[in-house]
C-alpha positions in Angstrom: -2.0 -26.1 -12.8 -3.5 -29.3 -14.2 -1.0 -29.3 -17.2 2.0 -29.1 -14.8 0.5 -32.1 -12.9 0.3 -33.9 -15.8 4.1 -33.5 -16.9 5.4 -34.4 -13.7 6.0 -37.7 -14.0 7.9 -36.8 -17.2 9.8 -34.4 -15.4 10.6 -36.4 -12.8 11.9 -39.4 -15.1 14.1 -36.5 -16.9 16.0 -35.6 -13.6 16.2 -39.3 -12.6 18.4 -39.7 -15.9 20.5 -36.7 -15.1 21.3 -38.7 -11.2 22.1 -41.7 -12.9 24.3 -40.3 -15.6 25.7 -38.4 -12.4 26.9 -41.6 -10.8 28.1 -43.2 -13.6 30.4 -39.9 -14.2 31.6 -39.4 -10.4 32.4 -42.7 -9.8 34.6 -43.4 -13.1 36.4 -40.5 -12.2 36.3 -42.1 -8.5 37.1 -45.2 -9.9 40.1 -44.4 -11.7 41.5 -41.8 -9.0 41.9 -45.5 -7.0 38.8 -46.2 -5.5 38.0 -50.1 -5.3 35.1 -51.1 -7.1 34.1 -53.7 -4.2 34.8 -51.5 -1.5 32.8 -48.8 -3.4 29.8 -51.0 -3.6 29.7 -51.7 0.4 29.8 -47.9 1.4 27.0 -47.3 -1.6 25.0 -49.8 0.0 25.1 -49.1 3.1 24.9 -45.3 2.6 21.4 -46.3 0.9 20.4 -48.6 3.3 21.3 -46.0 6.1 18.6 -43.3 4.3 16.3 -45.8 3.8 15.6 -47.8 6.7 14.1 -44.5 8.8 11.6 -43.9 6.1 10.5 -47.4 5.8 9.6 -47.5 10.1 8.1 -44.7 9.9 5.7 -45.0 7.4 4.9 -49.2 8.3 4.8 -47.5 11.7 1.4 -45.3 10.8 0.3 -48.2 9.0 -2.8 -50.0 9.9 -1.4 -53.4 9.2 1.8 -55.2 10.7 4.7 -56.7 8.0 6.0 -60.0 8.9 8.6 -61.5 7.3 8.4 -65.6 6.4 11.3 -68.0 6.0 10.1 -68.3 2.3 9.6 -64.3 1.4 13.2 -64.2 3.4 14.5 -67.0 0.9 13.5 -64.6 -2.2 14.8 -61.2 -0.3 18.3 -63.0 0.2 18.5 -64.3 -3.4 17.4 -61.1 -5.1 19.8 -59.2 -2.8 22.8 -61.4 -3.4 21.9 -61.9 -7.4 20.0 -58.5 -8.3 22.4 -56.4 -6.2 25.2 -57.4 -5.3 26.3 -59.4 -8.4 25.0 -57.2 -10.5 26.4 -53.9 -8.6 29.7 -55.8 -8.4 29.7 -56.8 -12.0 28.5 -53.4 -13.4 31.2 -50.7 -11.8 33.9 -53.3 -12.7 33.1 -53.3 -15.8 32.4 -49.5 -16.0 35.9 -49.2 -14.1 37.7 -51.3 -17.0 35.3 -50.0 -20.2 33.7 -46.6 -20.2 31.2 -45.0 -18.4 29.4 -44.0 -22.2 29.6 -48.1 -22.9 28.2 -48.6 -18.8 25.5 -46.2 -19.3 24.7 -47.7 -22.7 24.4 -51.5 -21.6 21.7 -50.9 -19.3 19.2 -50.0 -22.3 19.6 -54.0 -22.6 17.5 -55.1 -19.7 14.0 -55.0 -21.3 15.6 -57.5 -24.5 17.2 -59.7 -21.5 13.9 -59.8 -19.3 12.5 -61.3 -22.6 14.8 -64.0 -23.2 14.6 -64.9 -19.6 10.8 -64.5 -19.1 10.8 -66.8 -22.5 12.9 -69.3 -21.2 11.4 -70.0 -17.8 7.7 -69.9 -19.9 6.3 -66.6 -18.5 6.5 -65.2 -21.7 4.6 -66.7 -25.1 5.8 -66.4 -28.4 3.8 -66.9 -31.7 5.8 -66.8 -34.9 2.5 -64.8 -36.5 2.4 -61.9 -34.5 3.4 -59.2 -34.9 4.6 -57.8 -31.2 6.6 -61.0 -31.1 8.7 -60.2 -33.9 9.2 -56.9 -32.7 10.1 -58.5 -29.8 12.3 -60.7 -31.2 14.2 -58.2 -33.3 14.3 -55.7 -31.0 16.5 -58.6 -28.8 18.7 -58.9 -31.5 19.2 -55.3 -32.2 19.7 -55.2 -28.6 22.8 -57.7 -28.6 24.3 -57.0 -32.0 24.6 -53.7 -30.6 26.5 -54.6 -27.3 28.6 -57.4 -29.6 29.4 -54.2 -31.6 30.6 -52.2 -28.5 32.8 -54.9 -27.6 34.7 -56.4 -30.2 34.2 -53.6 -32.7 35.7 -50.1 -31.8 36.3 -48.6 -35.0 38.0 -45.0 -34.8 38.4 -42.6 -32.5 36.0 -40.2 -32.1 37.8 -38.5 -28.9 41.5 -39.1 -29.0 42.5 -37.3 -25.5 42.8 -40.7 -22.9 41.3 -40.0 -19.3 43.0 -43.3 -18.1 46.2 -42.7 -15.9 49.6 -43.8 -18.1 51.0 -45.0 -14.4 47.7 -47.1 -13.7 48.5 -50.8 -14.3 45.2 -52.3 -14.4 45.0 -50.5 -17.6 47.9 -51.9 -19.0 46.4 -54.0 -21.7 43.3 -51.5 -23.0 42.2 -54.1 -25.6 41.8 -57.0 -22.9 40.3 -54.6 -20.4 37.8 -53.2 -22.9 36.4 -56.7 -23.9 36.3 -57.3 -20.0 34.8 -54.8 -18.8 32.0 -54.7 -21.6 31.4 -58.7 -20.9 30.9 -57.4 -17.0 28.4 -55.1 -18.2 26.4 -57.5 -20.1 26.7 -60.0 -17.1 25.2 -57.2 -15.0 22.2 -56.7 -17.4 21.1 -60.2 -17.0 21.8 -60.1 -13.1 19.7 -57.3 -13.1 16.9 -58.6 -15.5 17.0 -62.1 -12.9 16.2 -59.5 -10.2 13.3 -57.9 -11.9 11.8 -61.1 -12.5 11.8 -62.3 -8.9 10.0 -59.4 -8.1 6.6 -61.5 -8.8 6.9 -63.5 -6.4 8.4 -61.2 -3.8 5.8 -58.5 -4.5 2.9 -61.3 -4.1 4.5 -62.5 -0.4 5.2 -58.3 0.6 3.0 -55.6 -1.1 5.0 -52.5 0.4 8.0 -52.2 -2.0 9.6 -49.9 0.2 9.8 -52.5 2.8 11.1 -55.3 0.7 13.8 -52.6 -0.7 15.0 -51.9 2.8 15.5 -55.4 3.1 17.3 -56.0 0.1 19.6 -53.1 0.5 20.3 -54.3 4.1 21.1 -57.6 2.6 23.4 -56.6 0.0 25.5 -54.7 2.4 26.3 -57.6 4.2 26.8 -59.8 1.1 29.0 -56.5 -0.3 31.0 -56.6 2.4 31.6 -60.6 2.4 33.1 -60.2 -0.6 35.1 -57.6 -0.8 36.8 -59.1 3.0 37.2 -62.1 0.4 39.0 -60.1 -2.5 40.2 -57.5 -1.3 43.6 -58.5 0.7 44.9 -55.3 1.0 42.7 -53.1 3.9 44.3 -49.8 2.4 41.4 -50.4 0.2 38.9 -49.6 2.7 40.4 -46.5 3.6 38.7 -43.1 1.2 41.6 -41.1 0.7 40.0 -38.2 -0.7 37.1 -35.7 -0.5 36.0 -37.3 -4.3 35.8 -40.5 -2.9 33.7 -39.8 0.0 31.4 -37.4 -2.1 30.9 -40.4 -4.7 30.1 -42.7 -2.0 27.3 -40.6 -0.3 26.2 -39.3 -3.8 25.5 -42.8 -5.4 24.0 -44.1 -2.0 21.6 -41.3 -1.9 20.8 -40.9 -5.3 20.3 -44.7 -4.9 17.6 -44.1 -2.2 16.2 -41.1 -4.1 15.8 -43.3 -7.4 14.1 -45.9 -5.6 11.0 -43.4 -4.4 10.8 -41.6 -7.1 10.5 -44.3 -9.9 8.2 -46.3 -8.0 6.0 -42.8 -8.0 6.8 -42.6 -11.8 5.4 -46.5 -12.4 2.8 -46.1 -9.8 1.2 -43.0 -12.3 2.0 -43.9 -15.6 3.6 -47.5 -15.8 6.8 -49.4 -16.4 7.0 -48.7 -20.1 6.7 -45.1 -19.3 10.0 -45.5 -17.0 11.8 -47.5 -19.6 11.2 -45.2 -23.0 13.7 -42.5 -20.8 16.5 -44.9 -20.5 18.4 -43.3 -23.6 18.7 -40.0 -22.5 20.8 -41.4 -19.9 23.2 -42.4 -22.4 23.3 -39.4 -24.3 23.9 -37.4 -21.2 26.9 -39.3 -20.3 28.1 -39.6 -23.8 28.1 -35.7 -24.1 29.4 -35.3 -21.1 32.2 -37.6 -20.9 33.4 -36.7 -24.0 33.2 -32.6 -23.2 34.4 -32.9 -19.3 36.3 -36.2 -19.1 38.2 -36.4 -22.5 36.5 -40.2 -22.1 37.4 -42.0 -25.5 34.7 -42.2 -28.1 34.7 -44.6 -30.6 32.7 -44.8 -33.6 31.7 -48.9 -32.9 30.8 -47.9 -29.3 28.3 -44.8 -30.9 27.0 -47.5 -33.8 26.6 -50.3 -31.3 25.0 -47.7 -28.5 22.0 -46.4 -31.5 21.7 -50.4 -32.4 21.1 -50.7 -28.5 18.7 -48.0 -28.4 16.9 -48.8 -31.6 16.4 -52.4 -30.0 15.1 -51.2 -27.1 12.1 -49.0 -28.6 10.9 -52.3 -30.6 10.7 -54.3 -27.6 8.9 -51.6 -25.4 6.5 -51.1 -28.7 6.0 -54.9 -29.1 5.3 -55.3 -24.9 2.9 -52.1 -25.3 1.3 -54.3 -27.8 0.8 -57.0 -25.2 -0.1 -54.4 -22.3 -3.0 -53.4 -24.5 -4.6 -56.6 -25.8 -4.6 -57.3 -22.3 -6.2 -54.6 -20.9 -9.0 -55.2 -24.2 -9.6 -58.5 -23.0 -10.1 -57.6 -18.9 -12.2 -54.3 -20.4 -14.6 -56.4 -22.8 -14.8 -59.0 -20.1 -15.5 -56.0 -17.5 -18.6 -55.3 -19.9 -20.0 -58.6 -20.2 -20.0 -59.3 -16.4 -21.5 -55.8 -16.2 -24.0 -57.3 -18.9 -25.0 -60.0 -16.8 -25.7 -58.5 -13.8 -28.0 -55.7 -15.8 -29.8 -58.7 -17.2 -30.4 -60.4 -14.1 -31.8 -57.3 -12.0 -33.6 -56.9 -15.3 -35.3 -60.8 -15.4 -35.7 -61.1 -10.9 -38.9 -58.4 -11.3 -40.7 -60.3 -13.8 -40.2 -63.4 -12.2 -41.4 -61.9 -8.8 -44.7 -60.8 -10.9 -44.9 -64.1 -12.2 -44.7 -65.8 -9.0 -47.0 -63.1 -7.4 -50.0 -63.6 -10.3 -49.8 -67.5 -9.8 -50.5 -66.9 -6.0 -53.4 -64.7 -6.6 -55.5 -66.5 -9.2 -57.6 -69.4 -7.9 -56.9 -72.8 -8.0 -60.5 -72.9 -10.2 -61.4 -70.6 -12.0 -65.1 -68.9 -12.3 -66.0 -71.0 -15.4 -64.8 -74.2 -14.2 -66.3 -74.3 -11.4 -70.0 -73.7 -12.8 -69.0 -76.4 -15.2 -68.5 -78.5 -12.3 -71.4 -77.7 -10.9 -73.9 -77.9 -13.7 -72.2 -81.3 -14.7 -73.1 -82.7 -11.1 -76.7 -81.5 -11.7 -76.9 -83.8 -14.4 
């Protein structure tokens, strides 16, 4: 029983990467069936918000404490929910409308190298030339975007020559412009989504309960959603789900949304972020296999190279920030022990001190021999 509690954060990380490479395959098919990509991003977020916002009162409900929301902490919500979501949601089924969902599914891996850069440039993270975890850092980040260069500008062969994309579809009408496009949206969304991991440290210092301030953002970004597709889309046809795929993808991806959310916080909660991250790539490989069996998705040979470059990159920089997580936990351990060191030596030094203090008290200011010096020199 013990050994099965001990795999299921791994288990549960395996089936989170067969729901996302799930949504990425329902909603290309979706996507190129007609869906919008805008409109498709509204009903996702709303779906989600809809399964999310019951769970969220009822468990601040039995909680002991009230949640309070500040015009600051409402500041951060709103530009995490405009940037982290709905840019980057936006951004990321464009591009895996006008790419592939295998190139989609493979861009995400990117997020840990972009964090980096980011982190690096606003000064949260430190790099010293000498160490080693920084250059593995450093050429895991360039792994990392030679790969996705690769994806985009260099195809190579076919691999799969059977097209999935409609010959009567004209946004598809010029596949080399809507390859380098789409890949370029993908990228975007990496470092929209790496901009909304980082203002999680202040929005996790201002509201503790995640679930709370994810309710809020999800809220949020259907409104923003919807703002913009009122903005771009002209046409409200585009609103309207003509088929049973379309509705299925749209309550799918919204409650696999919700369902993500929960069960990767569990996962960090028990084991860590790095934990979460090292079963990004299976993702990929799922959808790869799949898309290529199921979809007749095209496969090309600088999409695969550029996807191991990707994943390659990826394992250096979790290895390098696994280096960090560990000299850090060193340092608050050995600085653990020598507080723990101090305290021992001062319950240690108060009883002597006590008996020092105590013997003082008790001998005479004279003592025996003294005083019959005293006395005998007065005789005199």
């Amino acid at each position: 029983m013990g050994c099965i509690e001990a795999y299921k954060p791994a288990m549960a990380m395996v089936a989170l990467q067969f729901l996302y490479a799930g949504v990425a395959l329902f909603t290309r098919v979706a996507l190129v069936q007609g869906l919008s990509p805008r409109v498709f991003v509204v009903y996702r977020q709303g779906t989600a918000a809809l399964i999310m916002a019951p769970i969220v009162y009822i468990s601040t409900r039995k909680s002991s404490y009230r949640l309070s929301l500040g015009l600051r902490t409402f500041g951060w919500l709103f530009v995490a929910s405009l940037i982290g979501v709905t840019a980057n949601q936006n951004a990321y089924f464009e591009g895996l409308y006008l790419s592939s969902s295998t190139v989609a599914s493979a861009m995400t891996n990117l997020m840990p190298a972009v964090t980096f850069v980011m982190a690096f440039i606003a000064g949260w993270e430190k790099v010293h030339i000498r160490s080693l975890r920084s250059i593995a850092k450093i050429l895991g980040t360039i792994f990392c975007v030679g790969g996705a260069t690769t994806m985009a500008l260099l195809k190579g062969p076919k691999l799969v020559n059977e097209e999935f994309i409609p010959p009567k579809s004209l946004i598809f009408s010029s596949g080399a412009d809507n390859w380098l496009l789409g890949c370029f949206l993908l990228f975007g969304s990496s470092w929209f989504w790496s901009f909304w991991m980082i203002l999680q440290v202040p929005i996790s210092s201002s509201i503790p309960n995640h679930s709370y301030s994810s309710a809020w953002m999800c809220f949020l970004a259907s409104l923003e959603s919807a703002t913009v597709a009122l903005l771009v889309e002209k046409n409200l046809e585009a609103w309207t789900l003509n088929s049973f795929l379309e509705l299925a993808c749209c309550l799918y991806s919204g409650i696999a949304l919700a369902i993500s959310f929960f069960l990767q916080a569990w996962c960090i909660s028990e084991r860590g972020p790095l934990f979460c991250a090292m079963f990004n790539p299976l993702c990929t490989v799922i959808v790869t296999v799949l898309a290529g069996l199921f979809l007749g998705e095209e496969i090309f040979m600088g999409s695969l190279i550029g996807t191991f470059a990707v994943i390659i990159g990826l394992y250096v920089v979790l290895w390098g920030k696994a280096e960090d997580l560990e000299e850090i936990e060193h340092k608050t351990d050995k600085k653990m022990q020598n507080d723990q060191t101090r305290t021992v030596q001062v319950v240690i030094e108060e009883p002597s001190v006590k008996k020092s203090c105590k013997n003082n008290l008790e001998e005479p200011l004279l003592s025996d021999k003294s005083s019959i010096v005293d006395a005998n020199e007065m005789i005199e």
